[in-house]
C-alpha positions in Angstrom: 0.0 0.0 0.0 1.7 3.4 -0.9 2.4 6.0 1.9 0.5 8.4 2.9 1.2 11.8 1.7 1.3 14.7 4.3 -0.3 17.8 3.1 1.6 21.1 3.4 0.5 22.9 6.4 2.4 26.4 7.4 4.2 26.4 11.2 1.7 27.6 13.7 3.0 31.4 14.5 2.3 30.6 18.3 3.5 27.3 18.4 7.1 27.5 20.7 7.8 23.3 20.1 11.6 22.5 19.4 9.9 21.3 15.9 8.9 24.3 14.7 11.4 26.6 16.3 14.1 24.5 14.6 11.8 24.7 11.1 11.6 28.0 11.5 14.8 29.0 11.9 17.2 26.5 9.9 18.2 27.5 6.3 16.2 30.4 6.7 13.4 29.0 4.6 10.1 27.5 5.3 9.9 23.4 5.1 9.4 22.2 1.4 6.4 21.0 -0.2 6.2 17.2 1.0 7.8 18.1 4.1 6.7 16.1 7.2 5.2 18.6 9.3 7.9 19.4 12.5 5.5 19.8 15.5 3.0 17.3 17.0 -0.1 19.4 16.5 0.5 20.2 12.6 1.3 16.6 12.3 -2.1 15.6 13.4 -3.5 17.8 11.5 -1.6 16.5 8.3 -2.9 13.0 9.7 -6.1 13.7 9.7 -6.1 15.2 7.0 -4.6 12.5 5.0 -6.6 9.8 6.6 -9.9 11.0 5.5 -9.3 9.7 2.2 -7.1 6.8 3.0 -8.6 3.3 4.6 -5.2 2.1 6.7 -6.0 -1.8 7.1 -4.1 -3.6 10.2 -1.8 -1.0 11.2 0.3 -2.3 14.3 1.1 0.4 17.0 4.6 0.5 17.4 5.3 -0.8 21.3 6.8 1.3 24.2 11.1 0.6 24.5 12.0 1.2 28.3 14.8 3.7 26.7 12.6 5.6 24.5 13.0 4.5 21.9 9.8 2.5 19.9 10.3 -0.9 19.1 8.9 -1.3 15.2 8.2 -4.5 13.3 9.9 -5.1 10.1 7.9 -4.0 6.9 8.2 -3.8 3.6 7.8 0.3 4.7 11.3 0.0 6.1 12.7 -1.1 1.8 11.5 2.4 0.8 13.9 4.7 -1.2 16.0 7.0 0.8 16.9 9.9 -0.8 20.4 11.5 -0.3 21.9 14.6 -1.6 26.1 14.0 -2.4 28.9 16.1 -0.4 28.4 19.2 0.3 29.6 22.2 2.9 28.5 22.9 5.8 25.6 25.6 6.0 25.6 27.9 7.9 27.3 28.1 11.6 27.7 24.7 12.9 29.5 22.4 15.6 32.4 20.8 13.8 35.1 19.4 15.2 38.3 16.9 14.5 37.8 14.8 17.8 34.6 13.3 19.5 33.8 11.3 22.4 30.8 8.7 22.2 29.2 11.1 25.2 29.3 13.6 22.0 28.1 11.6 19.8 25.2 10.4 21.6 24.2 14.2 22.5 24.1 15.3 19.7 22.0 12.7 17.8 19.2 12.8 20.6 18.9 16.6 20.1 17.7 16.2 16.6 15.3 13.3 17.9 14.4 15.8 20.2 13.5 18.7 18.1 12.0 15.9 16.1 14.1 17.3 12.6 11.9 16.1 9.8 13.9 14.0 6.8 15.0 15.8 3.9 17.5 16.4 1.6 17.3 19.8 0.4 16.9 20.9 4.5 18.7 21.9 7.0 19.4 22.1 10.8 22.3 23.4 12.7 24.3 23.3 9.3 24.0 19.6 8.3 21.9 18.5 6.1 18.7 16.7 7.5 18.8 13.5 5.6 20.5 10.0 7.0 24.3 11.1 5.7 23.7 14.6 7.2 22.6 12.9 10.2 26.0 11.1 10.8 27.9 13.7 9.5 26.6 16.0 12.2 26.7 13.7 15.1 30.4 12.2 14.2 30.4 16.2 14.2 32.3 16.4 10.3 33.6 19.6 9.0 31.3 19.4 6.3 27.8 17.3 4.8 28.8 13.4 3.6 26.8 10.8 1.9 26.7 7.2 2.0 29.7 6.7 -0.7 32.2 8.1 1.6 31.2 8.3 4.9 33.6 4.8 5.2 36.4 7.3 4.5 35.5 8.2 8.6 35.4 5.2 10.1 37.5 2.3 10.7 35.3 -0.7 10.0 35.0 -3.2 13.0 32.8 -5.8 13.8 29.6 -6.7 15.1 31.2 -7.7 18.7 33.3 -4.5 18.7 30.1 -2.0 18.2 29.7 0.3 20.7 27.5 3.3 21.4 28.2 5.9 18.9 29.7 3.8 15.8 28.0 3.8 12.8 25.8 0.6 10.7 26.3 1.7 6.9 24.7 -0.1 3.3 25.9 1.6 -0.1 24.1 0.5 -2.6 26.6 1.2 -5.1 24.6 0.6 -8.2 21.9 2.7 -7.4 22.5 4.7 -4.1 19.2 6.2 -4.3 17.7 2.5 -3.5 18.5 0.8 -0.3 21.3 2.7 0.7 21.1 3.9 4.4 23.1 4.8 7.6 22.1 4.5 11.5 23.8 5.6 14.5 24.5 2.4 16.6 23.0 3.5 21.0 23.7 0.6 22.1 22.1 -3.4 22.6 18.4 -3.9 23.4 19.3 -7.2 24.2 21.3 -10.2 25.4 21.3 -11.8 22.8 22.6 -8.9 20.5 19.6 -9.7 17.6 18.3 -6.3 18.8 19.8 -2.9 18.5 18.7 0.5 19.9 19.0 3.1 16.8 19.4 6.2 15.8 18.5 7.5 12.5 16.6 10.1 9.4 14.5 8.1 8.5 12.6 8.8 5.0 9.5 7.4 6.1 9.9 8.5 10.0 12.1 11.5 10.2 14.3 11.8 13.1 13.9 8.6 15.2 15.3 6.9 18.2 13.9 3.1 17.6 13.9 -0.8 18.6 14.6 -2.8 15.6 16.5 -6.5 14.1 20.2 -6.4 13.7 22.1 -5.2 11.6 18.6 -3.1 9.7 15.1 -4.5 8.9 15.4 -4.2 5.1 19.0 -5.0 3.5 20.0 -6.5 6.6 23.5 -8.7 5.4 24.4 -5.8 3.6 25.6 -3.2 6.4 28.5 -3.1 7.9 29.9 -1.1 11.2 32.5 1.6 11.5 34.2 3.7 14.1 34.6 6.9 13.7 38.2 7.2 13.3 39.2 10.7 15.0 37.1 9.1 18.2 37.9 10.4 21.2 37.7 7.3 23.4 39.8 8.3 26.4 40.1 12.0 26.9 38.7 15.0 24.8 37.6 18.5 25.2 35.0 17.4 27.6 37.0 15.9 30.1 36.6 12.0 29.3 38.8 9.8 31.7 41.0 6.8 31.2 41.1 3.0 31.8 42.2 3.6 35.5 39.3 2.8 38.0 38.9 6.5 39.3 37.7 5.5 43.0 34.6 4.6 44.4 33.9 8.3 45.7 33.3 9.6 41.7 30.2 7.8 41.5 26.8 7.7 43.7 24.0 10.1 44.7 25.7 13.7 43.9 28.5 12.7 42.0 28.9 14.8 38.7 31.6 14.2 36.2 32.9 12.5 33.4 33.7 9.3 35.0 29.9 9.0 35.6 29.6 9.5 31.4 31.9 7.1 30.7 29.9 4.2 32.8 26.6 5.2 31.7 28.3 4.9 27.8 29.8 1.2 28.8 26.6 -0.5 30.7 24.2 0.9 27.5 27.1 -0.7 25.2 26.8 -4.0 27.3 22.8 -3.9 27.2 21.6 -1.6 29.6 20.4 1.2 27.2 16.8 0.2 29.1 17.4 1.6 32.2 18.0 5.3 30.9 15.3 7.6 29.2 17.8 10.4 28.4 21.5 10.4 28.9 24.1 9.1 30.1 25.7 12.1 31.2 28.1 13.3 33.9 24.9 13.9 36.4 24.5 10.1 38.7 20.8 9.8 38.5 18.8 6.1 39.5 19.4 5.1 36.0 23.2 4.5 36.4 22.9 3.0 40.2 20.3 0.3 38.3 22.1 -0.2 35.4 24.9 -1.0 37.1 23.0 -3.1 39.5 22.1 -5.3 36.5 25.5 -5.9 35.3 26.8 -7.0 38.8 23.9 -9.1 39.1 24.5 -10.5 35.9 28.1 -11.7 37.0 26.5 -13.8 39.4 26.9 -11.3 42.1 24.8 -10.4 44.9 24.6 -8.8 48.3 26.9 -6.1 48.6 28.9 -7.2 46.1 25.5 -5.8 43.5 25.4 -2.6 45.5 24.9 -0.3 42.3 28.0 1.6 43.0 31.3 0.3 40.6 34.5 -0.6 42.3 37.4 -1.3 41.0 36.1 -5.3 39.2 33.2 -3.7 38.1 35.1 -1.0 36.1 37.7 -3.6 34.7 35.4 -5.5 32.9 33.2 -3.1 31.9 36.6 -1.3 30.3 38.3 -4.2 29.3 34.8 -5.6 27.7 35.0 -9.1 29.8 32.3 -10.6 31.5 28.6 -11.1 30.7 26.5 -8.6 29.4 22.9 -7.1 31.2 19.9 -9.6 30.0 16.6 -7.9 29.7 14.3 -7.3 32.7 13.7 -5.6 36.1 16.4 -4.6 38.0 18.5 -6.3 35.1 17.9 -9.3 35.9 17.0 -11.9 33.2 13.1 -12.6 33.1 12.4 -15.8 33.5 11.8 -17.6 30.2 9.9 -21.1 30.5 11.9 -23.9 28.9 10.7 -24.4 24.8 8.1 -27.8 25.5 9.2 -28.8 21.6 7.9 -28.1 18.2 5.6 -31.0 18.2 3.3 -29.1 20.8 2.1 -26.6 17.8 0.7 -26.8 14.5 -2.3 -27.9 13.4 -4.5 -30.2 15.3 -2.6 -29.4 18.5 -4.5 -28.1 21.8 -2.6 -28.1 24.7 -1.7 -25.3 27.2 1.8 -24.3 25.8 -0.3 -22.6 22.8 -2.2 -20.6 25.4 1.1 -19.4 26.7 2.2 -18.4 23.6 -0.5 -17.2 22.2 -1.1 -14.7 25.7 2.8 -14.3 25.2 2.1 -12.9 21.3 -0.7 -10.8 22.5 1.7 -8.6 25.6 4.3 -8.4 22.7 1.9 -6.4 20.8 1.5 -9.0 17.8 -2.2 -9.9 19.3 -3.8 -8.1 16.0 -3.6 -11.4 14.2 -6.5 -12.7 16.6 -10.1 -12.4 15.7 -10.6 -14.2 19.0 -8.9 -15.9 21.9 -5.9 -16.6 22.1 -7.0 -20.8 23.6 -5.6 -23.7 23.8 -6.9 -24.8 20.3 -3.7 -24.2 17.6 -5.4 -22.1 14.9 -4.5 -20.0 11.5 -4.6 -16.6 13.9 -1.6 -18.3 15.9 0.7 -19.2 13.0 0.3 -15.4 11.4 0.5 -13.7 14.7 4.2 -16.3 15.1 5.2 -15.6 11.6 4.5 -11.6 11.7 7.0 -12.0 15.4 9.7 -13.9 13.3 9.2 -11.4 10.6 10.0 -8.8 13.4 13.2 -10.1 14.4 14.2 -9.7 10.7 13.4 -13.3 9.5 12.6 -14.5 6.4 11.6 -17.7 4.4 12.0 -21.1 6.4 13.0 -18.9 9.2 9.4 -17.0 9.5 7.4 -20.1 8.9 4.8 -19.5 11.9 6.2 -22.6 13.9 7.9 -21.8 17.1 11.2 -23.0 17.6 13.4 -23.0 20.4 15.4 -19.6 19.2 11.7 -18.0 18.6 10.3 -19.4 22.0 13.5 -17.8 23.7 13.1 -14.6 22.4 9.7 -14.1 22.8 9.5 -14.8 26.4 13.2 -12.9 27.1 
């Protein structure tokens, strides 16, 4: 089904939103015809307007990430054209600069998914263009506007073990960059398993976004590949960063500020605790940094005092030195309980039993229960296998892998 088109609505005059101040300041210019509209009213309006004339069938609402960031099922949506302008200067005054640190990085991006920036490429915010290359280029904070076919000449290109907070997930679609090719700012794991990535990314279809989705993207997925920016600032930098040395137990806890406090926020969200925190890290020790680290001392095997929320010197080595296991999902970082997998033969058709109750209430608090006319019960029916395939489908799955069976992998990460 195509897209809706937004309408072209002018920036309410009384309207003070970081949208439409941004809008109505950047290039000097009003938004473009096509535009999506930068503040939440004029959106709805451009909604409404658009869905008076256009049916939506089975639209999923996207589900709540404990980070802020939406968690959004793969679709065919997601394969859309990006657009991208080619090099070009910056415009205007901007924040460019030969060294960042990931703390940097990380603040800037969630600025523009703050002021909500809308996608595209003939705009502009804070001198960078306001399409997905802009966005890089501005939070790697590059003297100047880059695109997908040489954005690599930044970045060192690691691998998917070595991505951290701040690195960069990059498809070039060298024989026709206007289809497929795409960049995202890597923010960090969503889960254990590392199937799941927080992102950050202009979006064609979204505009500025902070969201859930499958590693490495949901469309084109084999075809990305990470890189490190390679003027990062990992241990030191205009802003104070610290090194490897474990800085003492007294830089950290209620009414500790500084960049040591950064630097462990960056690490835990790198090692799966990007849940815990709806804005930040940042030099500030808030509840978010005492629980996050709670989760990744519990998740040693630790307990007692030794999962006090506050790192010592162990704590710090292996969250520097990148050892040890990382946060699993759940409250107070603990791991929820997932029921052991009862075996493939308890589903399909013909099967009633109360493992396909489980999974089928499971499906349902997942947010895939749209698939049900009724139920879910006991009974295996058609509305469980779609509601199963639409959840293997979300984790980026295709073919035999989304064949609406559960399997032990799916049954894992369902319940996880």
């Amino acid at each position: 089904m195509p897209l809706p088109v937004f309408l072209e609505l002018p920036f309410p005059v009384d309207c003070d939103c970081p949208g439409c101040a941004a809008a109505s300041t950047a290039a000097g210019s009003a938004p473009s015809v096509g535009r999506r509209p930068a503040c939440a009213r004029a959106r709805r309006m451009a909604t409404a307007t658009t869905l008076a004339g256009v049916a939506i069938v089975g639209a999923v609402a996207p589900q709540a990430h404990a980070d802020g960031a939406r968690t959004v099922a793969a679709d065919s949506a997601d394969a859309a054209v990006h657009p991208q302008a080619g090099t070009s200067p910056l415009r205007g005054a901007a924040d460019a600069r030969q060294r960042v640190t990931r703390a940097q990085i990380l603040a800037r991006a969630q600025r523009w998914v703050d002021a909500d920036v809308p996608y595209n490429m003939n705009g502009y915010h804070e001198g960078y263009r306001t399409d997905c290359s802009g966005f890089i280029s501005m939070a790697w904070a590059l003297p100047g506007n880059h695109w997908t076919g040489d954005l690599d000449e930044y970045g060192v290109r690691i691998t998917k073990d070595q991505l951290r907070p701040g690195d960069m997930l990059l498809f070039h679609n060298a024989s026709d960059p206007q289809r497929g090719s795409h960049v995202v700012l890597f923010a960090g794991w969503a889960n254990a398993e590392r199937t799941r990535y927080v992102a950050m990314e202009e979006n064609g279809r979204l505009g500025t976004v902070k969201r859930t989705i499958p590693y490495a993207y949901v469309s084109n997925s084999p075809s990305y590949i990470p890189y490190r920016y390679k003027n990062l600032q990992e241990d030191g930098g205009d802003d104070g960063a610290p090194g490897g040395a474990f800085p003492g137990t007294d830089r950290f806890g209620p009414g500790a500020d500084n960049a040591y406090v950064t630097r462990l926020g960056t690490m835990l969200v790198g090692r799966g605790g990007g849940g815990f925190y709806k804005e930040g890290p940042g030099p500030t020790w808030g509840p978010a940094d005492g629980a996050a680290t709670r989760a990744f001392q519990e998740a040693q095997g630790w307990r007692g005092a030794d999962a006090d929320g506050i790192p010592g010197a162990h704590t710090w080595r292996l969250l520097v030195e990148g050892r040890g296991r990382d946060i699993g999902r759940g409250r107070g970082g603990r791991a929820d309980a997932v029921p052991e997998f009862p075996g493939a033969h308890h589903f399909g058709p013909g099967r009633s039993n109360r493992f396909v109750s489980l999974l089928g209430k499971q499906l349902v608090k997942k947010g895939f229960g749209t698939c049900y006319g009724e139920g879910p019960g006991p009974v295996w029916s058609e509305s469980d296998r779609r509601a199963v395939e639409a959840f293997q489908r979300a984790q980026g799955w295709r073919g035999s892998d989304a064949d609406g069976l559960p399997g032990a992998h799916t049954w894992r990460l369902l319940f996880s």
